[in-house]
C-alpha positions as CSV (number, residue, x, y, z in Angstrom):
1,X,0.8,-19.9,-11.4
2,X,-2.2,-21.4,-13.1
3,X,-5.5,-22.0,-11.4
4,X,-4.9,-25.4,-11.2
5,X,-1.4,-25.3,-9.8
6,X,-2.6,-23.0,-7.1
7,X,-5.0,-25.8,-5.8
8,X,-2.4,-28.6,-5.9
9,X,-0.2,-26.3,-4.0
10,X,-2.8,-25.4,-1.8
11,X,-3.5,-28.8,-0.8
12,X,0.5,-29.5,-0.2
13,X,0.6,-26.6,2.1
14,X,-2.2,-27.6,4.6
15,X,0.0,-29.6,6.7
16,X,2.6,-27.4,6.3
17,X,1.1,-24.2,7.4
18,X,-0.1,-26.0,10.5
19,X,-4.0,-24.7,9.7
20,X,-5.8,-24.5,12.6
21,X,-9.4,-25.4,13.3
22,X,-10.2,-21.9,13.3
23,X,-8.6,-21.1,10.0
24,X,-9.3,-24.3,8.0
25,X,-12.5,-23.4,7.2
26,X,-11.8,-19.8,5.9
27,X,-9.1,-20.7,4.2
28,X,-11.1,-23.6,2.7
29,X,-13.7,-20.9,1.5
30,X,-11.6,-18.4,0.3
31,X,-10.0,-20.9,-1.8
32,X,-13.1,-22.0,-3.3
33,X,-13.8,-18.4,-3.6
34,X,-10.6,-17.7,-5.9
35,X,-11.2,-21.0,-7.7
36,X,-14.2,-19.8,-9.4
37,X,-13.4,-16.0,-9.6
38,X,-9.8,-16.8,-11.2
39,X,-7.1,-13.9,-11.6
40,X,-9.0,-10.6,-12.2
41,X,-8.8,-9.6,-16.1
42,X,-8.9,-6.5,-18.2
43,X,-12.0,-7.5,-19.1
44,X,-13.0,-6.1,-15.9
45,X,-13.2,-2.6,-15.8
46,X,-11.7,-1.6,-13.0
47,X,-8.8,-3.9,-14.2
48,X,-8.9,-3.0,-18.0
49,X,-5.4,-1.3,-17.1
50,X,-3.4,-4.0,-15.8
51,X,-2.7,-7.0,-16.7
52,X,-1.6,-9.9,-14.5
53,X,0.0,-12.5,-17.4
54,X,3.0,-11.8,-15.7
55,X,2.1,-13.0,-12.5
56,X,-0.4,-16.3,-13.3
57,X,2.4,-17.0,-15.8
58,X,5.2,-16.7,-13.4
59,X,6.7,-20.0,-11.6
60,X,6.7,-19.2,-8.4
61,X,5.9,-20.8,-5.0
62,X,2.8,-19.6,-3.3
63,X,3.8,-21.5,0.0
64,X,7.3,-20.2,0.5
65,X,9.9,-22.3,3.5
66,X,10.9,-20.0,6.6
67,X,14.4,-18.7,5.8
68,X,17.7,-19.9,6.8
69,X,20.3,-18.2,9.0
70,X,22.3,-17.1,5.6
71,X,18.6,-15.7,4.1
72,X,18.1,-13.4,7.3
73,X,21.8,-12.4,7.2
74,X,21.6,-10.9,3.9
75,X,18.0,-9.6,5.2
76,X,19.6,-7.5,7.8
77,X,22.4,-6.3,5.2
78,X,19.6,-4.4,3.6
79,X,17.6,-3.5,5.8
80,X,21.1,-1.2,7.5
81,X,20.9,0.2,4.5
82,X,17.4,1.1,4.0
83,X,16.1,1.7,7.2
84,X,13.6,4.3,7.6
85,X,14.1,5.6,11.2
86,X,17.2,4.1,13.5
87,X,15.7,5.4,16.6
88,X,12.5,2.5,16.2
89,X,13.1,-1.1,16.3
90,X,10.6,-2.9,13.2
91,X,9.0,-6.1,13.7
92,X,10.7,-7.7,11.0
93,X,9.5,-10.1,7.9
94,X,11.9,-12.0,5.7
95,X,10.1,-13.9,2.2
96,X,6.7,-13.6,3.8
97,X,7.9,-14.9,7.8
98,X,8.4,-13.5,10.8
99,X,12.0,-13.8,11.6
100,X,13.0,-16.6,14.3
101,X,13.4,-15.2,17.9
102,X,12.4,-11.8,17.4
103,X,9.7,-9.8,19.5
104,X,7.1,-6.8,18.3
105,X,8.2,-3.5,20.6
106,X,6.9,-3.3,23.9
107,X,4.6,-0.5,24.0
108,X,2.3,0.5,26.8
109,X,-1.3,-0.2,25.4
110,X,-0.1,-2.1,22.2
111,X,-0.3,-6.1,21.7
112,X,0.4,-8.1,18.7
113,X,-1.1,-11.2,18.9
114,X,-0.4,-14.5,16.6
115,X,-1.7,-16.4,13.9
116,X,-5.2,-18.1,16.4
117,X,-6.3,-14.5,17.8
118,X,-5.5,-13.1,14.3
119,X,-7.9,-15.8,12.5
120,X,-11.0,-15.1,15.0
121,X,-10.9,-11.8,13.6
122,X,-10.6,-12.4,9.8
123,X,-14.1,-15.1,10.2
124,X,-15.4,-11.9,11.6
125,X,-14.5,-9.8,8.5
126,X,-14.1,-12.5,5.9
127,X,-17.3,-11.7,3.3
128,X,-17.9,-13.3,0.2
129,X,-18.8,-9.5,-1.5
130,X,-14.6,-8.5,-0.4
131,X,-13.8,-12.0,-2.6
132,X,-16.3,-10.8,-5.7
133,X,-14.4,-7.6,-5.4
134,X,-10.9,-8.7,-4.7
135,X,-10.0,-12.3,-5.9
136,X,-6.4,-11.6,-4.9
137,X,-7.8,-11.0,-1.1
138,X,-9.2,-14.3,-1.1
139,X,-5.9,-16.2,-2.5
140,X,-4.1,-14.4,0.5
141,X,-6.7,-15.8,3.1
142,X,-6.0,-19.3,1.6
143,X,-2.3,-19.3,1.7
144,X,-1.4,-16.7,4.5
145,X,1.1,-17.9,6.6
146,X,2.2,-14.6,8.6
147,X,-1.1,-13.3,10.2
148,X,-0.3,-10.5,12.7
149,X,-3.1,-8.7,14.9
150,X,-2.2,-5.2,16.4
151,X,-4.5,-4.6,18.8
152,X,-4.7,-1.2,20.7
153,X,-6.1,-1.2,24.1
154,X,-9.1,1.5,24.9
155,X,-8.4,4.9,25.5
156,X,-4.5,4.2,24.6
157,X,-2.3,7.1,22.8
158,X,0.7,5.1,21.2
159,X,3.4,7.8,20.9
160,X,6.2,5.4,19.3
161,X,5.2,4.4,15.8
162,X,5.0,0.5,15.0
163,X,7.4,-0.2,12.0
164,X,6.5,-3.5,9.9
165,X,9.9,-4.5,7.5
166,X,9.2,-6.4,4.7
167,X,12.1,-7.7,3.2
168,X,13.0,-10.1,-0.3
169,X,16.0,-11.7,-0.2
170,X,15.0,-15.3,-2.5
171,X,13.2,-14.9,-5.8
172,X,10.7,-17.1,-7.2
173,X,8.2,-16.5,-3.8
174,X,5.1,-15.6,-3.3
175,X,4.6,-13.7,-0.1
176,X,1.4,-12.9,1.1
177,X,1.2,-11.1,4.6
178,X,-2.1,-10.6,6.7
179,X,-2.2,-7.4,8.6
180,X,-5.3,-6.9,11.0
181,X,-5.3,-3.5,12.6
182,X,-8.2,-3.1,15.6
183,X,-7.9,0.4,17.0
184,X,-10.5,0.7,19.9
185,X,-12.5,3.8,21.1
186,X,-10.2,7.0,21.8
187,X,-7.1,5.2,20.4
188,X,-4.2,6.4,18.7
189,X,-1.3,4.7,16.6
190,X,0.8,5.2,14.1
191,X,2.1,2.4,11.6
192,X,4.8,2.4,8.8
193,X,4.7,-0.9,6.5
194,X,7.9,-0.9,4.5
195,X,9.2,-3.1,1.7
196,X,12.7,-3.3,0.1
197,X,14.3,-6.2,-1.0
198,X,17.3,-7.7,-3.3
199,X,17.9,-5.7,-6.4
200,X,18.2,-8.7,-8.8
201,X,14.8,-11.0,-6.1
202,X,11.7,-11.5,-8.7
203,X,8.9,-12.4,-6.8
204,X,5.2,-11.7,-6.1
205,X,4.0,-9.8,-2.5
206,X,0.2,-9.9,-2.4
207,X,-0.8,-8.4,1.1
208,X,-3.8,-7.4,2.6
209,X,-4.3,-5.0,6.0
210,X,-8.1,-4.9,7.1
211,X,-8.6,-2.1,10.0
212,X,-11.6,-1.8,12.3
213,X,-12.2,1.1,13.9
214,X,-14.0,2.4,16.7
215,X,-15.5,5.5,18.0
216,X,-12.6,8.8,18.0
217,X,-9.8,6.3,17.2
218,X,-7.2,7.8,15.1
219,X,-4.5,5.9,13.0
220,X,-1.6,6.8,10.7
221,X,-0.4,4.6,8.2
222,X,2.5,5.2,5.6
223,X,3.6,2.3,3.3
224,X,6.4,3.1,1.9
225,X,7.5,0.5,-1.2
226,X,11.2,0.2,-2.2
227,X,11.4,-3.5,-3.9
228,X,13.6,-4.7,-6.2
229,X,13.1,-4.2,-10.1
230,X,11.9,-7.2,-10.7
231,X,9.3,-7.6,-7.9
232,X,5.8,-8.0,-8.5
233,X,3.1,-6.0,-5.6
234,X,-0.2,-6.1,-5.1
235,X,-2.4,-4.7,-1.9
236,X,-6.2,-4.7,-0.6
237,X,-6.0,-2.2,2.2
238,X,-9.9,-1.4,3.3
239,X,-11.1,0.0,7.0
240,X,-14.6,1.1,8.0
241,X,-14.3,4.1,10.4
242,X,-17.4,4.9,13.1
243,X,-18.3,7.6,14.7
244,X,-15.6,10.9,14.5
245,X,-12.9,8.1,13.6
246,X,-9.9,9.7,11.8
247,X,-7.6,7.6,9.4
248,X,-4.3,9.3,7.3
249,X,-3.0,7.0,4.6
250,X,0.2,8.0,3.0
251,X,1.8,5.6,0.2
252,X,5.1,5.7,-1.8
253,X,5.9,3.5,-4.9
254,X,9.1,3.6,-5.9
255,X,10.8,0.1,-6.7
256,X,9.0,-3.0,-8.4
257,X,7.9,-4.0,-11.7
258,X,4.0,-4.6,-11.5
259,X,2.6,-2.6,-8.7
260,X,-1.3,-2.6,-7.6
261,X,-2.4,-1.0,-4.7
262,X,-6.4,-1.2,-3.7
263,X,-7.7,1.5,-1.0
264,X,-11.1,0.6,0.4
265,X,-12.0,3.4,2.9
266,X,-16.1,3.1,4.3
267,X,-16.8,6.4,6.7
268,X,-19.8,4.7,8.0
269,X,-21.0,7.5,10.6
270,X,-20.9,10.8,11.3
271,X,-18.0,12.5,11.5
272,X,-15.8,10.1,10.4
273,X,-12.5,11.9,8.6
274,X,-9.9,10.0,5.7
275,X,-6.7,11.6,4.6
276,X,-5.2,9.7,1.6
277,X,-2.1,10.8,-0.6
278,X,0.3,8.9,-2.4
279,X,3.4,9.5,-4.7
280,X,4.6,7.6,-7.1
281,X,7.3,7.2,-10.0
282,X,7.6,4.8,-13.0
283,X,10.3,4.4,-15.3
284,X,12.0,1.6,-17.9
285,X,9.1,-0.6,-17.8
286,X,7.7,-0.4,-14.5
287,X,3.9,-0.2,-13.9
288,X,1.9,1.4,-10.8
289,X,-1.9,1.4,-10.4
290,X,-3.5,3.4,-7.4
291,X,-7.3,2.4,-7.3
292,X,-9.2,3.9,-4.2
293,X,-12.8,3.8,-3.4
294,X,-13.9,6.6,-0.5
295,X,-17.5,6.0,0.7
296,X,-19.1,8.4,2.5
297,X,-21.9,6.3,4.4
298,X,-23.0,8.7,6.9
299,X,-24.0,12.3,7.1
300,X,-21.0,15.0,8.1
301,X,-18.3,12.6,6.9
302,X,-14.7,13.9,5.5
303,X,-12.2,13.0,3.1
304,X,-9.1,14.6,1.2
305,X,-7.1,12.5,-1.3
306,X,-4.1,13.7,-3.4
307,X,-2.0,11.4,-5.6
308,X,1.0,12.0,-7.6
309,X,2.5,10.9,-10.1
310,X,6.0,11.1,-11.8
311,X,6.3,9.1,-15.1
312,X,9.8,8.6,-16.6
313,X,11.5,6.6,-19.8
314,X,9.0,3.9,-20.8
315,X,7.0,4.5,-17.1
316,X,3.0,3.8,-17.1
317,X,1.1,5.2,-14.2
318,X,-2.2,4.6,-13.4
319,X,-5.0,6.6,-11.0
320,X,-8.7,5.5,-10.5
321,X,-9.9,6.9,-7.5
322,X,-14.0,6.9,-7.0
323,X,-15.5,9.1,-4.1
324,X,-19.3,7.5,-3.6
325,X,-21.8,10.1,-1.7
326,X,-24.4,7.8,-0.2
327,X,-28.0,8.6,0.1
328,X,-28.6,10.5,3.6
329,X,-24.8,11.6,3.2
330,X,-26.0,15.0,3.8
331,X,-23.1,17.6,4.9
332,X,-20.5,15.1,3.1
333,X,-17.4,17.0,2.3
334,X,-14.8,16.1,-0.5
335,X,-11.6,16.7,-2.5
336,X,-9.5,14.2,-5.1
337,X,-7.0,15.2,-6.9
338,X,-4.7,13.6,-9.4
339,X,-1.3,15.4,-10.6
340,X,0.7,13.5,-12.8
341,X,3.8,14.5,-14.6
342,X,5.3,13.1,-17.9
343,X,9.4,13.2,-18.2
344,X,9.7,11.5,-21.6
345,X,7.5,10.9,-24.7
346,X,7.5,7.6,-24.4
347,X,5.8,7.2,-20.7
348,X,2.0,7.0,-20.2
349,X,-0.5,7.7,-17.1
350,X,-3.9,6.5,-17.1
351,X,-6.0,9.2,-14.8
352,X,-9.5,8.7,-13.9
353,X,-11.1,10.8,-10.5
354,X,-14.5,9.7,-10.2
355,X,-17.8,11.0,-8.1
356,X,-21.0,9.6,-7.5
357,X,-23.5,11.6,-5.6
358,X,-26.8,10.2,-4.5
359,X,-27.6,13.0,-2.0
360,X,-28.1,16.6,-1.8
361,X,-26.1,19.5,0.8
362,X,-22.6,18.4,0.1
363,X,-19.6,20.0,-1.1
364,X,-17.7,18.0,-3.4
365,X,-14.5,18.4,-5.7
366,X,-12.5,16.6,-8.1
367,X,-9.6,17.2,-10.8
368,X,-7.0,15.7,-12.7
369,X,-4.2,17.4,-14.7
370,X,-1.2,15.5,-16.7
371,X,1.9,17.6,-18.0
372,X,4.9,18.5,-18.9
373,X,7.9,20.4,-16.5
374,X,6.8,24.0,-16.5
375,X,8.8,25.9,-19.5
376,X,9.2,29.4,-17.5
377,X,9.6,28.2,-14.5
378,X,12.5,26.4,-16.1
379,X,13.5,29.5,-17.6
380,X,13.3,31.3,-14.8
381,X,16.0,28.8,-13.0
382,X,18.3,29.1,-16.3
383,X,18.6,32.9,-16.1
384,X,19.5,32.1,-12.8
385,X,22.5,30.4,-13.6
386,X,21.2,26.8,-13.1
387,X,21.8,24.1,-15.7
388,X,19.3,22.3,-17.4
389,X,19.5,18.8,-15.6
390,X,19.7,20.6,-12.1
391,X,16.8,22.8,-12.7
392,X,14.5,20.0,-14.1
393,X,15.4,17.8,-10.9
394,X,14.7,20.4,-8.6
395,X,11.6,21.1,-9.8
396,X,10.6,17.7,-10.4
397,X,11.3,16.7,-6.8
398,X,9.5,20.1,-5.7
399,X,6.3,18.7,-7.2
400,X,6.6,15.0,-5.5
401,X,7.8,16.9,-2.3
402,X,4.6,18.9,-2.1
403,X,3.0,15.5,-0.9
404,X,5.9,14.3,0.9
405,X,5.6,16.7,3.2
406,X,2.3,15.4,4.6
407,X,4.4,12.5,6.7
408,X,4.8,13.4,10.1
409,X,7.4,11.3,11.1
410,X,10.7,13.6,10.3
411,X,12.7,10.8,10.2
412,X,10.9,9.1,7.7
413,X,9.9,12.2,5.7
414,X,13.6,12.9,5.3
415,X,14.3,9.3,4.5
416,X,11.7,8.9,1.9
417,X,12.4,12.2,0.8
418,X,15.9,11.3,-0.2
419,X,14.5,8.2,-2.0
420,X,12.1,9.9,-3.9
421,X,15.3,12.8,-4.8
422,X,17.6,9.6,-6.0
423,X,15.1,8.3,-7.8
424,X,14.8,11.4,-10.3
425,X,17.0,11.9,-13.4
426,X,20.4,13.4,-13.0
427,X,20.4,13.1,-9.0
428,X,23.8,13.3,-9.1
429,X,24.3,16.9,-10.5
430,X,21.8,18.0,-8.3
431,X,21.2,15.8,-5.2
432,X,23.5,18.2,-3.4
433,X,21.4,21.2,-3.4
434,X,18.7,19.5,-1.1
């Protein structure tokens, strides 16, 4: 999609995304915005890894039609098969639209508002600095056409997690959801985006979920990502916590071809707390690039981050995770880590923790390590009577379950669990055992 068929599609689409008053002029910016700025390059440095020929080349249409009955069908048919917890009903997505008919949970507390609420908030976010960083941010405010607001009321604890299902069923889309988040003072919710999709569907997700929140609120957030193999992803996710805020982040890469996720985390006062982990795997010519940016604003602020990584057959992996230590950041407290392990000779992982401290009276840590399967620990297994391929898979999964762990939800643990298990070499001599 060049730059100029982007703006001829663009102007098709006005009429047919029914802009608004309120949104017409956003959109209208954030085009502009795009127009100059272009697709990021690797001659940008915190792009010099990945490289988007694939996706400016690709023919697809940024303004997708709302699927028919025989689309949301086949939608369903995968989503049986894939769903993370069968006790919660998701709010469901098909190509990039909400399905027809069907209604967000009703949850004490919890409202999901539509495309007119949700645009009031993004003209109170929308910033020409979040374009300069993220040109891909800007092409979703231009062409979003599935904007969703979860709003939390005051003082409410949402027990029942809110799941948002993603699913591909047509290739040659682009799909670019808008997720606002606004969690109030003393709120608490917990949120699981998932994407899967059809196998054989090549297409291009480029989603964006800003969070606000307030005073002691607390959110949870797992995005788990299960595409097909020929599915291109790419994500700004960014939230600026006040006051004793707490936000846990857990993500889980596992399908796709072209995957680039963007964490933007700002604890902007005191005690203000961010949990991030991730795992990912990569094999046979798939690509995965975490980049996070933690800012610790305000004095007595928290994060922990853990990423990692399992890089298989022709896999490339990527980690650039920055921790910034503002001036007056006094008492800041912080860990990143980066684990990454190699299964073949020919994969490749790209790790680079970063820190930049501008203050004094904080306690910060960083690390990165990239390797091989532990030889006597694998001998250790093999006296034991265990085979080569078991003991490898075992100990494989052992590593990416050490993260795992860290999701809350048992039935989504287990589920992603499993994933992450048949994902590994030789699952089927081993897969048993778990």
């Amino acid at each position: 999609m060049t730059l100029e068929r982007l703006h001829e599609a663009y102007a098709s689409a006005l009429s047919g995304l029914e802009v608004s008053d309120t949104s017409r002029p956003l959109r209208d910016a954030a085009m502009d915005s795009f127009g100059k700025l272009g697709y990021p390059s690797r001659r940008r440095e915190d792009w010099r890894y990945t490289d988007l020929k694939p996706i400016s080349a690709g023919n697809f249409d940024p303004t997708p039609a709302i699927p028919n009955s025989d689309h949301i069908k086949h939608a369903h048919q995968l989503l049986d098969e894939s769903l993370l917890d069968p006790n919660v009903s998701p709010m469901i997505f098909v190509d990039g639209q909400p399905e027809p008919g069907t209604h967000p949970p009703e949850l004490s507390g919890l409202t999901v508002l539509g495309p007119e609420q949700t645009w009031e908030q993004i003209g109170n976010l929308q910033r020409k600095e979040l374009y300069e960083r993220h040109p891909l941010a800007a092409l979703n405010t231009a062409f979003a056409s599935s904007e969703t607001l979860i709003r939390v009321s005051e003082g409410s604890k949402i027990d029942q997690p809110l799941h948002l299902v993603f699913i591909t069923v047509e290739s040659g889309k682009v799909t670019q959801p808008r997720i606002l988040i606004d969690m109030p003072q003393d709120s608490s919710l917990t949120v699981v985006q998932h994407f899967i999709g059809e196998d054989t569907a090549a297409g291009w997700t480029n989603l964006v979920t800003q969070i606000t929140q307030d005073e002691r609120s607390n959110l949870t957030l797992y995005r788990v990502q299960e595409h097909g193999r020929a599915q291109f992803h790419t994500e700004l996710l960014e939230s600026k916590l006040a006051r004793d805020a707490h936000i846990k982040l857990g993500y889980v890469d596992l399908g796709g071809s072209l995957i680039r996720n963007d964490v933007q985390i700002d604890l902007a006062e005191p005690g203000a707390v961010c949990e991030l982990f991730g795992v990912f795997l990569t094999s046979h010519g798939q690509h995965v690039d975490n980049h996070t940016r933690i800012d610790h604003s305000a004095p007595q602020t928290t994060s922990r981050e853990a990423f990692r990584g399992i890089i298989g057959e022709r896999g490339r992996g990527v980690f650039n995770g920055k921790v910034v230590v503002h001036r007056g950041a006094e008492g800041t407290d912080a860990e990143q880590s980066s684990d990454n392990l190699l299964l073949s000779e020919r994969g490749e992982i790209d790790t680079k923790p970063e820190l930049e401290i501008y203050t004094d009276a904080v306690k910060c840590a960083h690390g990165a390590t990239v390797g091989e399967l532990d030889p006597d620990q694998l001998f250790y297994m093999r006296s034991r009577g265990i085979d080569e391929g078991t003991a490898k898979g075992l100990l494989t999964f052992a590593f990416a379950n050490d993260v795992l762990r860290r999701i809350e939800l048992p039935e989504v643990r287990k589920r992603v669990a499993s994933s992450v298990a048949g994902e590994l070499p030789d699952y089927d001599s081993w897969g048993g055992l778990l």
